[in-house]
N, C-alpha and C positions, 0 to 999 in steps of 0.2 A: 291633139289634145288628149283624146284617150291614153293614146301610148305615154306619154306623159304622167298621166292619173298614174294607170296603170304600175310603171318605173318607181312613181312616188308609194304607193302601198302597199309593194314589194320589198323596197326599204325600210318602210315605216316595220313592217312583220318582223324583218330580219334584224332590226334593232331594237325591239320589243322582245322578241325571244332573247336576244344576248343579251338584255338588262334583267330576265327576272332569273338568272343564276346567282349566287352568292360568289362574291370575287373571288374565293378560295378555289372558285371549278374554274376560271378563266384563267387564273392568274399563274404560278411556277404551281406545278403538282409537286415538286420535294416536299414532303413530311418533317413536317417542323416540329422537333423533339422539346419536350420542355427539358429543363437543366434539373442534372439529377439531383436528388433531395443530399443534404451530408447531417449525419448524425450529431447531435451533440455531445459531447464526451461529457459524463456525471461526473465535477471535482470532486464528488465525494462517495463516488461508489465503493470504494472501498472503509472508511468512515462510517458510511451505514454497514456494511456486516460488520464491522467490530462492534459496532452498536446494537445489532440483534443478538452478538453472540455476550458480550460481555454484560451488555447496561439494560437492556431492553426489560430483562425481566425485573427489575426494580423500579427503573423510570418510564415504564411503560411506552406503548408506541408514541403517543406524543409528548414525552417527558415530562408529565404531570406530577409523577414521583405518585406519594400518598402512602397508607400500610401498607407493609408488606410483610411477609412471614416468609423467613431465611432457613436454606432445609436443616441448621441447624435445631429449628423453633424457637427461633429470635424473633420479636418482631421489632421491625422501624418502622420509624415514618418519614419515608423519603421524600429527601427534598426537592421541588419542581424547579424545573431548568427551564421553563417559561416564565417565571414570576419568580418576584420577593424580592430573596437576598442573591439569587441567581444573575439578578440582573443587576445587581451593582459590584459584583467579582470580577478585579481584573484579570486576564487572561494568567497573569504567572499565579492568583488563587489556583482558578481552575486547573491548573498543570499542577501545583502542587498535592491540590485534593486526587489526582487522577493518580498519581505518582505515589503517593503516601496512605491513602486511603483516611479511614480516620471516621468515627460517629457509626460506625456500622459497615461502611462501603470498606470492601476491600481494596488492599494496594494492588496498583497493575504494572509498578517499574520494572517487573520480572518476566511481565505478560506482555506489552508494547514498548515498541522503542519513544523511541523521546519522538523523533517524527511525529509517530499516529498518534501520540499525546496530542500533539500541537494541532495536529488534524480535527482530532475530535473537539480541540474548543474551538475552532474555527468551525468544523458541521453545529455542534450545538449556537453558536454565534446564529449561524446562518438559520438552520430549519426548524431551530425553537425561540428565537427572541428577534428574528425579523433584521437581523444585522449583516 
């Protein structure tokens, strides 16, 4: 009967110590890699430098427009590409103002191709009227 006892809490130990490991120490030791991160590619990374270099300083960083004083010492009062009448131009307005210029804004058909026209009413679409 002792040997018995005995036999029983001997096992009982040896099954109490292999329970209070976390399965990870029991179980395959291979190092389980998480899957690597992938980048997202900005559609419009290039749209934004044309946009610092060309529009920024008139329609400011969030396209609010508002005065502005042109280093000729003009002033405008540019128009916001968040609100008003911005928001009810359809896209061939916007290509044509980009294109032709006109009210102050200069023309850019010389400076972009028709492409990054089309690019930038689709950025302004996107990152200032939530479309």
């Amino acid at each position: 009967m002792k040997l018995c006892t005995l036999v029983l809490v001997v096992a009982a130990l040896f099954l109490v110590s292999g329970c209070g490991k976390p399965a990870t120490e029991t179980a395959n030791r291979t190092p389980v890699s998480a899957p690597a991160a992938t980048a997202t590619p900005d559609e419009f990374a290039s749209a934004r430098a044309i946009y610092a270099k060309h529009c920024l300083g008139c329609h400011g960083q969030e396209g609010k427009g508002g005065p502005v004083k042109t280093p000729e010492g003009n002033r405008l009062k540019v128009p916001s590409l968040t609100e008003g009448h911005a928001l009810k131009h359809v896209d061939a307005d916007f290509v044509d103002q980009i294109e032709e210029g006109g009210d102050g804004m200069p023309k850019f058909k010389d400076k972009l191709t028709l492409d990054e026209i089309h690019l930038m009413v689709r950025f302004v679409r996107h990152e200032f009227q939530g479309k």
